[in-house]
Each structure stands twice: as structure tokens, then as C-alpha cells.
Backbone as a ProteinNet text record, in pm:
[ID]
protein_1_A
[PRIMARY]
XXXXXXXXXXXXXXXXXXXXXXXXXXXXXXXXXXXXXXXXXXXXXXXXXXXXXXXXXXXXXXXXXXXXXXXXXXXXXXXXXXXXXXXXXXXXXXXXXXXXXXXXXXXXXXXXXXXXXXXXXXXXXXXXXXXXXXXXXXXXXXXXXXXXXXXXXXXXXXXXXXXXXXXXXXXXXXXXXXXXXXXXXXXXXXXXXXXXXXXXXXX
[TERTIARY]
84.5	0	88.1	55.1	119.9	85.9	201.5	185.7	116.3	-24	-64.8	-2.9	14.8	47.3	-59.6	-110.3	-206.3	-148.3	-166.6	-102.4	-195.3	-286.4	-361.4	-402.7	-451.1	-438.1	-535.8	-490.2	-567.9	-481.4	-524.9	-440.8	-521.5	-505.7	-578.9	-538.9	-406.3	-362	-228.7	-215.7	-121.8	13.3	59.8	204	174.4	70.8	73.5	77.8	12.9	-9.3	119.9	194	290.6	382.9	431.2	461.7	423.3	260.4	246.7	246.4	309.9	317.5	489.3	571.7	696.2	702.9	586.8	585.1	489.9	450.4	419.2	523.5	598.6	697.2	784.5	832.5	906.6	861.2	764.2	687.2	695.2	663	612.7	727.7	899.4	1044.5	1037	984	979.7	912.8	1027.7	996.7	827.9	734.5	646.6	555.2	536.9	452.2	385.5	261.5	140.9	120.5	158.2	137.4	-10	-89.3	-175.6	-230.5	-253.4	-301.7	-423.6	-482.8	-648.8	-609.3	-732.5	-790.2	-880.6	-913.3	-1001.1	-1113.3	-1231.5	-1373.1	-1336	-1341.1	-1349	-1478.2	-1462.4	-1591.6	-1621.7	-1502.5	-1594	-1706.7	-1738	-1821.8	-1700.4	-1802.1	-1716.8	-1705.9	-1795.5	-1833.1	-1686.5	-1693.7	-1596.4	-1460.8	-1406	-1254.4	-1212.1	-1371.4	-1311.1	-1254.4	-1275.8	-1298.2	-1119.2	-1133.9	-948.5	-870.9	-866.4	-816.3	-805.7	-839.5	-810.6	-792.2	-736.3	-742.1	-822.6	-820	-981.9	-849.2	-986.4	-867.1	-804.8	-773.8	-687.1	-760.2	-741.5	-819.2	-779.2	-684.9	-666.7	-833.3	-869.2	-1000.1	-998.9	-1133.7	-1190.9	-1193.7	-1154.6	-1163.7	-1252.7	-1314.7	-1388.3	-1343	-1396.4	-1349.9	-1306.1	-1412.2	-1407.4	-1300.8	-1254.6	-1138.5	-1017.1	-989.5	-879.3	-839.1	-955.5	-933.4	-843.3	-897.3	-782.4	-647.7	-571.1	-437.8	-371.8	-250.6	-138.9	-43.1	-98.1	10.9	-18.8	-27.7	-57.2	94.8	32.8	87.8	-3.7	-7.8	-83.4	-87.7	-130.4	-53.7	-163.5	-153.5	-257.7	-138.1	-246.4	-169.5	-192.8	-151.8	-187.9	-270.2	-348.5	-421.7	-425.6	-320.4	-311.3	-265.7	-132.8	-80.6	-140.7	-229.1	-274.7	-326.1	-372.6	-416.9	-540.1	-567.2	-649.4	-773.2	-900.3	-987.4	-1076.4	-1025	-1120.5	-1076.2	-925	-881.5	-912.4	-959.1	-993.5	-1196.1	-1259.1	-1356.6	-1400.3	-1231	-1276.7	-1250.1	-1123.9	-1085.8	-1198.4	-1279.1	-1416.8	-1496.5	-1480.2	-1586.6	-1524.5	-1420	-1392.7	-1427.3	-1518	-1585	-1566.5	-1709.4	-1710.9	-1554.3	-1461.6	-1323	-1269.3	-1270.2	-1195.4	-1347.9	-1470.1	-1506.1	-1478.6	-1454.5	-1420.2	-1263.4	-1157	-1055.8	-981	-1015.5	-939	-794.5	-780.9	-677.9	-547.9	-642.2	-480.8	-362.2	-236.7	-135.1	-102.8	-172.7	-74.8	5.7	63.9	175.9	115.6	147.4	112.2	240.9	251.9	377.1	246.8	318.4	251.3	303.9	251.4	341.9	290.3	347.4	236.2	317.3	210.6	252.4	232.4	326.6	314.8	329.8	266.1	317.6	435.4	523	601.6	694.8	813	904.3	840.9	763.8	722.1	589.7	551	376.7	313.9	404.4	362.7	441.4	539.5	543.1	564.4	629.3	607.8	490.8	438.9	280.6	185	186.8	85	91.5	206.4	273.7	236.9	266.9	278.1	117.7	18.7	-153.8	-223.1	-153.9	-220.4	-199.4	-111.2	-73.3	-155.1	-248.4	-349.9	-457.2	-508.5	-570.1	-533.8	-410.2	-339.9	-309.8	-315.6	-334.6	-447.2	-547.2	-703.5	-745.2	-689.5	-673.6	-609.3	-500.4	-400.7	-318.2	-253.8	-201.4	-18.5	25.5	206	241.1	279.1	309.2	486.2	530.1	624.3	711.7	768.3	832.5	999.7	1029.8	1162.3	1289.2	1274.7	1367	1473.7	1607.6	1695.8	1777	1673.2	1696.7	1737.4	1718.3	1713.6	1881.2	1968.1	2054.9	2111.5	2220.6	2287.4	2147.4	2040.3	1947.9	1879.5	1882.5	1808.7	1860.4	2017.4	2112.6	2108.9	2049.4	2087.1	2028.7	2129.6	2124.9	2163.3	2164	2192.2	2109	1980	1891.8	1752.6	1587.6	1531.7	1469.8	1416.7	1390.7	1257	1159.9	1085.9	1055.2	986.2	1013.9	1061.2	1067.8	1127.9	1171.4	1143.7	1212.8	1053.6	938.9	825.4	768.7	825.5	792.8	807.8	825.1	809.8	724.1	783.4	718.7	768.4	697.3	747.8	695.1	719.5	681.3	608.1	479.5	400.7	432.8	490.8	522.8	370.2	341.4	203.6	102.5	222.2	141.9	235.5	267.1	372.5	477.9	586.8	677.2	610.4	705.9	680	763.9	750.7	841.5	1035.8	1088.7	1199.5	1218.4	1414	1419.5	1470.2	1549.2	1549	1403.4	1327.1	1225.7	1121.1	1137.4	1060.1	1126.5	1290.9	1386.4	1390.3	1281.5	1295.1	1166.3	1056.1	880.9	926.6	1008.4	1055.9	1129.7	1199.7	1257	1138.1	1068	974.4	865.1	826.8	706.3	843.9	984.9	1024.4	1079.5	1086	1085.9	960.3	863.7	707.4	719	701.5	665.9	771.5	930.1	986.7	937.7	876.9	869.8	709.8	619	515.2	511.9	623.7	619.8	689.6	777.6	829.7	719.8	681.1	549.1	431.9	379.3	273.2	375	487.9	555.7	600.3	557.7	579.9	445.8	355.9	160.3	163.1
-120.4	0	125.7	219.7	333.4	456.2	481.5	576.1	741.2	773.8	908	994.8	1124.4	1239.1	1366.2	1429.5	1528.1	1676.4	1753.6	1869.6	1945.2	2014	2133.6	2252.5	2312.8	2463.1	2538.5	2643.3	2792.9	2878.5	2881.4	3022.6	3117.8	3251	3379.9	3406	3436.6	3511.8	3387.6	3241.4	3181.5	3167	3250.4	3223.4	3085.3	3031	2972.7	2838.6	2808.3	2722.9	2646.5	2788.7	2743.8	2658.5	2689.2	2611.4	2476.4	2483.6	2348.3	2261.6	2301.4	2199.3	2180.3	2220.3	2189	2090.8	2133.5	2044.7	1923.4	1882.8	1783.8	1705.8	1766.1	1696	1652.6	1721.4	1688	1529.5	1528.8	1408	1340.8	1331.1	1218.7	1140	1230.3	1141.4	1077.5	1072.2	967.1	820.6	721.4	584.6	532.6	502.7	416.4	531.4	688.6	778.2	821.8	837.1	929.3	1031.8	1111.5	1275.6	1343.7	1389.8	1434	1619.4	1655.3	1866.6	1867.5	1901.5	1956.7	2087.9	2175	2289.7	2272.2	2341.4	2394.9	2491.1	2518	2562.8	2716.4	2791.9	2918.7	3005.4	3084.8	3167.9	3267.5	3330.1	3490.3	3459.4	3547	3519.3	3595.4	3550.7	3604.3	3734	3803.8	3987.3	4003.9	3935.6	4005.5	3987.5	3893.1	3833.8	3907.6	3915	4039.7	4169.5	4254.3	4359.9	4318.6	4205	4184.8	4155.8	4174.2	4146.5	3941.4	3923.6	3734.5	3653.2	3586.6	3508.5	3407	3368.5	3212.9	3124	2997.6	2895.2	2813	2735	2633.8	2512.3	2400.8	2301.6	2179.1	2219.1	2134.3	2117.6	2003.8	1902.6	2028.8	2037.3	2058.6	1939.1	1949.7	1832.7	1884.7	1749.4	1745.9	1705.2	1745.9	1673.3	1553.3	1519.1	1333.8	1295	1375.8	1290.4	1298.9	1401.8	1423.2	1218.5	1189.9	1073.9	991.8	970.4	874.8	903.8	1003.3	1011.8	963.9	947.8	925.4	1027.2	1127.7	1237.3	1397.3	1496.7	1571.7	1721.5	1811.6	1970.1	2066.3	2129.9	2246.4	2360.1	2416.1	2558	2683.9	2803.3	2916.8	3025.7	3149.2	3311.6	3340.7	3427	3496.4	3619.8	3634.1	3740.3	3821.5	3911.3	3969.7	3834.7	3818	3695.8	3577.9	3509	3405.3	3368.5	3220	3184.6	3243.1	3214.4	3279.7	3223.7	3331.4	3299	3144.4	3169.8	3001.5	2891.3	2883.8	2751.3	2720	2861.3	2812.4	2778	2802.1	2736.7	2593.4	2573.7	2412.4	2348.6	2386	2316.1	2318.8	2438.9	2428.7	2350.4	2283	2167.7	2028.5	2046.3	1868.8	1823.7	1889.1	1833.2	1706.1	1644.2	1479.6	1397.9	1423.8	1362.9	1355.5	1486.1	1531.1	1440	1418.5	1324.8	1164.6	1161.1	1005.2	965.7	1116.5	1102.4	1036.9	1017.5	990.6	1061.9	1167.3	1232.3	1205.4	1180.1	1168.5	1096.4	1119.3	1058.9	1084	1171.4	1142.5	1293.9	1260.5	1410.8	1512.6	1618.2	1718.1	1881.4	1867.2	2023.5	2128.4	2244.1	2414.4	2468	2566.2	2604.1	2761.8	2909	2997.5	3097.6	3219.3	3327.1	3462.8	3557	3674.1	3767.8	3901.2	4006.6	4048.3	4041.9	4106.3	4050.3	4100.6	4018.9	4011.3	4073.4	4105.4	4051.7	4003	4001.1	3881.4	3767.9	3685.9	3537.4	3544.6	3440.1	3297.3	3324	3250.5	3254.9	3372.3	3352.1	3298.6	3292.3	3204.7	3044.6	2996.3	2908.7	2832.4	2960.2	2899.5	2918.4	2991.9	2982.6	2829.3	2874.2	2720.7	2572.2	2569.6	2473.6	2404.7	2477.8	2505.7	2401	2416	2312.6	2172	2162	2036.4	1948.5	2040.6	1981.1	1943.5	1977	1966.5	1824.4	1829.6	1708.9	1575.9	1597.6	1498.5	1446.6	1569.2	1529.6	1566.3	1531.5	1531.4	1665.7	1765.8	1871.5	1873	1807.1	1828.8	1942	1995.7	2100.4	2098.9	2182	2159.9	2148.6	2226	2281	2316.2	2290.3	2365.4	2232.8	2172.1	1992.4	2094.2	2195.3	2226.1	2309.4	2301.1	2344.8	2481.7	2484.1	2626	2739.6	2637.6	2769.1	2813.5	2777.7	2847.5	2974.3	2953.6	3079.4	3183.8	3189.5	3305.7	3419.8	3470.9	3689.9	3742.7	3706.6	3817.7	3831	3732	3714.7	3736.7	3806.9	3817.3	3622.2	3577	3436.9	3445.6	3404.1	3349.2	3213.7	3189.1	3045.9	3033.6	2957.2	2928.3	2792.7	2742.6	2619	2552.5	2639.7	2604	2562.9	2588.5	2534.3	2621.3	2603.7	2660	2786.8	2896	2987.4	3101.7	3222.4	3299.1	3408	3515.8	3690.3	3714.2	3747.5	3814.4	3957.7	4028.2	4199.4	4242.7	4281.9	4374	4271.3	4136	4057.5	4008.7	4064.8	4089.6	3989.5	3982.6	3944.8	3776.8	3697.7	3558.5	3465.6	3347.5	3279	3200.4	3250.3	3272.2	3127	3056.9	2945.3	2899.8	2958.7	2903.9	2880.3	2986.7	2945.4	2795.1	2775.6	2688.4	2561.2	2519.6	2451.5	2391.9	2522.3	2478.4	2391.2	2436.1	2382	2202.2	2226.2	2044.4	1991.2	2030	1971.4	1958.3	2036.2	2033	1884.5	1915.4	1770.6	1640.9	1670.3	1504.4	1453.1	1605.7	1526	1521.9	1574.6	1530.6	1362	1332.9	1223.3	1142.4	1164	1084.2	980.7	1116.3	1082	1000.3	1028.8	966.4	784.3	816.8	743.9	577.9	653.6	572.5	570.7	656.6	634.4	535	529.3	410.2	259.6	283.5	162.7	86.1	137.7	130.7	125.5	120.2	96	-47.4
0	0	0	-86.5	-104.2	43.5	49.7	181.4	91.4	151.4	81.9	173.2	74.4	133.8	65.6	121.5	88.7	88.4	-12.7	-19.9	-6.8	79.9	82.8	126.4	52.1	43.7	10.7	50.1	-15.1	-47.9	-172	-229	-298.9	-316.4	-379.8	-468.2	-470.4	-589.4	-672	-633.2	-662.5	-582.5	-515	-474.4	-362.6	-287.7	-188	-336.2	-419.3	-529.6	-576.9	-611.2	-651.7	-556.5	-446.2	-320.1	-324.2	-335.5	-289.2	-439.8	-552.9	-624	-609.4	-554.6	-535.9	-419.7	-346	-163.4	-291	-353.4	-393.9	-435.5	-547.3	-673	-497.8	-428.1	-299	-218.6	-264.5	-129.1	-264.5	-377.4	-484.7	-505.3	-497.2	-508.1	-395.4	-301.8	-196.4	-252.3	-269.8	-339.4	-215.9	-289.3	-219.5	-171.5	-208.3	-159.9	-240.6	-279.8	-336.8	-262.9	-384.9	-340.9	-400.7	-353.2	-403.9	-363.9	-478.4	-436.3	-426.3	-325.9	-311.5	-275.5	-294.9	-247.9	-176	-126.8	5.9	-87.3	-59.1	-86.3	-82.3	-178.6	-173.4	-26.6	-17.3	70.5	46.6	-85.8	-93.1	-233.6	-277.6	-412.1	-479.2	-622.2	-721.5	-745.8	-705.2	-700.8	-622.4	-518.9	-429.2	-494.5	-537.3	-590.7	-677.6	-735	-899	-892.2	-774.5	-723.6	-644.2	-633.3	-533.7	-631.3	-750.6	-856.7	-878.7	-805.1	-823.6	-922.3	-971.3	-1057.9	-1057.8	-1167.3	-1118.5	-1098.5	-1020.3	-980.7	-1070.2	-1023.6	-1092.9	-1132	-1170.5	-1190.6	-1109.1	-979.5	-887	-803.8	-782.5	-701.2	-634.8	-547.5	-381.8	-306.4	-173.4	-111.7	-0.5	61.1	133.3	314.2	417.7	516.7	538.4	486.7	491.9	418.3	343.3	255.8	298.6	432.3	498	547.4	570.4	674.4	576.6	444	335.8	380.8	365.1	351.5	512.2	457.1	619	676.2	585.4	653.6	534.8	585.8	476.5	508.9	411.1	452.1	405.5	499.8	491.7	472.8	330.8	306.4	327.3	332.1	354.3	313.9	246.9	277	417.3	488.7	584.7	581.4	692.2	672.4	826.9	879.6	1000.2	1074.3	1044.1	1110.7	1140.3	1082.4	1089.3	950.3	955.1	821.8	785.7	673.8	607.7	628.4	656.4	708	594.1	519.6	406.7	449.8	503.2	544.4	668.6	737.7	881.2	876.7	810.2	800.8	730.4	627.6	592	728.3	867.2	947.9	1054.4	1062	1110.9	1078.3	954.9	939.8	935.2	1026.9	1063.6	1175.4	1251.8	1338.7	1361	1251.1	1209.1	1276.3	1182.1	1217.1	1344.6	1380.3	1557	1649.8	1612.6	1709.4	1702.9	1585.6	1598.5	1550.4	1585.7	1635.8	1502.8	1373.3	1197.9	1191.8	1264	1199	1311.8	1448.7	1558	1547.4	1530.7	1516.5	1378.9	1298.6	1163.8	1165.2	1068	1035.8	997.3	1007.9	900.4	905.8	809.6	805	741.5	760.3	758.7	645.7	539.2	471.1	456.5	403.6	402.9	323.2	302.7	225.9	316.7	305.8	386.2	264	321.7	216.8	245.1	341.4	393.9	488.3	548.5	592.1	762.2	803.6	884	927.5	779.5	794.8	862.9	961.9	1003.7	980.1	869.5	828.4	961.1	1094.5	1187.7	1287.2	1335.2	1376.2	1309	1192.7	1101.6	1153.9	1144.4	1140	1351.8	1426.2	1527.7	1566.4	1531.4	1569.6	1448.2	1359.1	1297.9	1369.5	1440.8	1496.4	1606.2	1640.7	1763.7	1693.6	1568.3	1490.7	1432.2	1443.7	1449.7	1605.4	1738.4	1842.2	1890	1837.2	1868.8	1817.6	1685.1	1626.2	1666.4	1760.6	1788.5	1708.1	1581.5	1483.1	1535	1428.7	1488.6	1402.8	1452.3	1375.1	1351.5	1232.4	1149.7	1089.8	1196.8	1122.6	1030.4	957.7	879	931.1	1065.4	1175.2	1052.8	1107.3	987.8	879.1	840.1	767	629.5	586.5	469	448.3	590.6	550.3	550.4	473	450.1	405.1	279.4	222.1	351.3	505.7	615.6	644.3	574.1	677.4	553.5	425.4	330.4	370.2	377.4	437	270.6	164	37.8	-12.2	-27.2	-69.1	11.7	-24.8	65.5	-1.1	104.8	163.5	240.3	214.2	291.5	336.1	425.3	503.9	648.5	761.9	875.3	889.1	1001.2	1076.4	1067.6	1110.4	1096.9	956.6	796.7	703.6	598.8	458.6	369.8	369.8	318	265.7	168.8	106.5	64.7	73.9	-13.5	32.3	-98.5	-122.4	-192.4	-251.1	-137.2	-170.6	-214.4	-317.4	-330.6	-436	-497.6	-514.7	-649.9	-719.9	-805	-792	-676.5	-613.9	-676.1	-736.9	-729.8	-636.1	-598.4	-528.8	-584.2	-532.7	-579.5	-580.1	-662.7	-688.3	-506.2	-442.6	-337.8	-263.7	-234.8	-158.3	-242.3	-390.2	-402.6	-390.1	-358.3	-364.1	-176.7	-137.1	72.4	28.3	-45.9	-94.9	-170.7	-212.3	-257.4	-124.8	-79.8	88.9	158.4	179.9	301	269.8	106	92.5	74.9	55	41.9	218.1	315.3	455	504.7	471.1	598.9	497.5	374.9	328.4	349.8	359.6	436.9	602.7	656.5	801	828.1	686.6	697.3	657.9	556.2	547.9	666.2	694.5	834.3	921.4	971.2	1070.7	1015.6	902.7	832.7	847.2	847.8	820.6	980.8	1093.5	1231.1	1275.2	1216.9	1272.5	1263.9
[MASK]
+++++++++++++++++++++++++++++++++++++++++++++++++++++++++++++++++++++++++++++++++++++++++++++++++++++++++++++++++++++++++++++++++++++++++++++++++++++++++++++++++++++++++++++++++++++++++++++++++++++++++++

């Protein structure tokens, strides 16, 4: 049986997207792992997005609560919005009720991944309040700590990301994710799916 790994997200304008298809290709070189990308359920309308300049989405699935329970280990990506995730991902995690009562998700992995506008704008408070929804859960929160190396210590370059997980900087929206930060987004999905995969293989 193939060890799943679930990549999901919310993204607005793409930069969180792009991430998580590198945190995919990352977990999929893991011999014996299925990597898979969902999205999460939009919440504004379309009046509103148009008006935020948005792009339409992508043609990555919606996933459902219930489908969290399939996989053995996931990562979880969001923009931030006033240092925390973004309010759409926190109402799909509002509707796992179902799961957190009959306890599907406790013990598996899951890593964080996110987007800030700014160097300032949260990229580790996002990171450390989301985490609050992964303990509720009884899930194992996976972080990168500094596995990724020398690219943790670059000062020439601006970098987004922590110890807490992949990320990058939006700026006004413009700003795309650079080759290092999407080079931490392939580390981050080939160690959570490393470690998931050891953990399915020890049940």
C-alpha cells in the first residue's frame, strides 16, 4: 500500500499554489509515496474576488473533510491574513468536526506552509496559531527545523520560510516565489513524506 500524502491549500492570488506543487513533486520522489493537491472551498463570491483582482482557480479538485481521513500524513498551506491563516482555510478546518469526534486524523503528520506580504507580515505567527488546529486534532506537527541546511542561513537574498515550514513573500502581489524558496517547498514535501512514510511503516 502506497503511503498518501495530501497537499492542501488555499491560495488567492497563486504564490501559496505554486509552493504546494513543489511540496508535492518533494513528497512524490519519496519511493512508495502518493502525493496528491487539493484545495479547500473558496468563501468569498465572485463579485468580491473580482474587485481583489483574483485570478480564477486552478483546476486542482476541492476536497472534502471526509477525505482528509484517506491520507497518512498531509501539509498544509494558507496566505496569511493579520498573522494568521487565512480565514477560508480556517472554516474548511471548522468543518472537521465529524473527524476530531471520531478522532481519523490523531497521530498522523502534518507540516505548515504559508505566504506573507512582507518580511514582517507573520510568516512565523501564522505558522505557530495554525498549529493550535493540528493539536485539537491529535495530529504530529512536522516542522523543517533547519533539515534544509545552509538555504536556512541566506542573508543576500530576501527568503521566505522558517524552521516552521516553507514559505514565501508576496510583496504587493507581483513578487513571485523565488528558486530558493521553491527549492525549501521540494525539501519540506520530500521530509514530511519521508517521516510519513516511516510512521505508516511502524503501525
Amino acid at each position: 500500500m502506497a503511503t498518501k500524502v495530501y497537499i492542501v491549500y488555499y491560495s488567492m492570488y497563486g504564490h501559496v499554489e505554486k509552493l504546494a506543487e513543489q511540496i508535492k513533486k518533494g513528497a512524490a520522489s519519496v519511493e512508495g509515496v502518493e502525493a496528491k493537491l487539493w484545495q479547500v472551498p473558496e468563501t468569498l463570491p465572485h463579485e468580491v474576488l473580482s474587485k481583489m483582482s483574483a485570478p480564477p482557480k486552478s483546476d486542482v479538485p476541492l476536497i472534502t473533510p471526509a477525505e482528509l481521513a484517506e491520507a497518512d500524513g498531509f501539509v498544509f498551506g494558507f496566505p496569511t491574513r493579520f498573522g494568521m491563516m487565512a480565514a477560508q482555510f480556517k472554516a474548511f478546518l471548522d468543518a472537521t468536526g465529524g473527524l476530531w469526534r471520531s478522532q481519523q486524523l490523531a497521530g498522523k503528520p502534518a507540516g505548515i506552509f504559508y505566504s506573507t506580504g512582507s518580511q514582517g507580515g507573520g510568516q512565523e505567527t501564522t505558522a505557530l496559531t495554525a498549529i493550535t488546529q493540528l493539536v485539537h486534532h491529535g495530529m504530529i506537527f512536522v516542522p523543517i527545523g533547519y533539515t534544509f541546511g545552509a538555504g536556512m542561513f541566506e542573508m543576500e537574498q530576501v527568503k521566505g520560510g522558517s524552521p516552521y515550514g516553507a514559505g514565501t513573500y508576496a510583496g504587493d502581489g507581483s513578487r513571485q516565489p523565488s528558486e530558493l524558496e521553491l527549492e525549501q517547498a521540494f525539501h519540506q514535501g520530500k521530509y514530511i513524506a519521508t517521516i510519513t512514510k516511516k510512521l505508516k511503516g511502524a503501525e
